[in-house]
C-alpha positions, 0 to 999 in steps of 0.5 A: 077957185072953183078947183079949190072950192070942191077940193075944200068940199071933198076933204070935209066929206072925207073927214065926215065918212071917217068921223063916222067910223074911227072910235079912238076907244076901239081896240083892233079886231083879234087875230082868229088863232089856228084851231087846236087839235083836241087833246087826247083823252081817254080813261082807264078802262077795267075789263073781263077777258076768257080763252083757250089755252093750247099748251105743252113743254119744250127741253130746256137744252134742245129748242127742237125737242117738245111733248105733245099739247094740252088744252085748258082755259083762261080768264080773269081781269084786263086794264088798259092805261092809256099813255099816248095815242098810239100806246098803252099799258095792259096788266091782266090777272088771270087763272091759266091751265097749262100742261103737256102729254108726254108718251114714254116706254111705261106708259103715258103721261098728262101733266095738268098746271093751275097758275095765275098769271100776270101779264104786264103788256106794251099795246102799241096801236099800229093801226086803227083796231089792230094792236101789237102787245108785248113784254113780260108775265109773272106766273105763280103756280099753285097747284099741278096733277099728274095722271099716268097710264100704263095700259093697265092702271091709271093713276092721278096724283094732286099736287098743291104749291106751296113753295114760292119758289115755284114763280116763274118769268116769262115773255109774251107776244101777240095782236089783238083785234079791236071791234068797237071800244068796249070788245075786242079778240086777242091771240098770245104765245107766252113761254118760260124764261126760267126753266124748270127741273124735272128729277126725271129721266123720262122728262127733261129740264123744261120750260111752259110754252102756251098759246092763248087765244081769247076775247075781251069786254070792256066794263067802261 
């Protein structure tokens, strides 16, 4: 009996202790979910961008045949769009000076070229701050001189572009260093796709071939 009794006392307790803390109205505690990764997101950022050119020409028909190099300047206006994470879209305008110096039985020659530039860049991040950039340029040329010396007289001629025929396609490759967000140093090489004619017996058919050294500044 007395078995019985504290069995009946331990049940009653029991059902008292669970009384206390079973609500049928409570819902069940939630499941905690993994934390999500934060989604990348970052804006379109306009920036400025200004270098050194170090530019010549090569004979369209024999790779190995080139004139000496030039040097001018680049500048002008840079976007990055981002796409993914490790991707994105960098068009530029920019005002490039290219050109070459030739030196022939008569005398010598420089030939200046005044273009605008429009690089339409894939920048894949290959790592954090370096950066890998690829694909092609149209370049508008609009304006050129042409200085010869015979070792007497040195003659300038200006020439001022108004054929639009004279647009030429080109394909870049570079890197580019990354040193915060808002700046970064860049190195290019670009050259002519389509090659250009001379009419000259000194000067062959030839393509631009450039090598663009620069620095970037990001507005936001």
């Amino acid at each position: 009996m007395k078995k019985i009794h504290l069995l009946a006392l331990f049940l009653l307790f029991a059902g008292s202790v669970s009384a206390q803390y079973y609500d049928p109205n409570r819902r069940p505690p939630a499941r905690r979910r993994p934390q999500q990764r934060q989604q990348y997101d970052n804006p379109i950022q306009v920036g400025a961008v200004v270098g050194l050119n170090t530019s010549n020409i090569v004979d369209a028909n024999n790779a190995y045949r080139s004139t000496g190099t030039i040097s001018g300047f680049n500048a002008g206006l840079t976007f990055d769009v981002p796409v993914s994470y490790n991707f994105s879209f960098a068009p530029e305008v920019l005002y490039s000076q290219k050109g070459y110096f030739a030196e022939t039985t008569d005398g010598n020659l420089t030939q200046h070229f005044n273009f605008i530039d429009v690089p339409l860049l894939a920048k894949f991040k290959l790592a954090p701050g370096f950066n890998f950039l690829l694909g092609p340029q149209i370049s508008f040329l609009v304006s050129s001189n042409t200085i010869f010396d015979n070792g007497f007289v040195i003659t300038s001629q200006n020439n001022y572009n108004s054929n639009a025929n004279n647009v030429y396609l080109d394909g870049v490759v570079g890197v580019s260093f990354d040193f915060g967000r808002y700046f970064d140093i860049h190195g290019r090489y670009a050259i002519d796709l389509n090659q250009t004619t001379s009419n000259s017996t000194v000067i062959p058919d030839y393509r631009n071939q450039v090598w663009q050294f620069g620095v970037g500044i990001k507005f936001n």
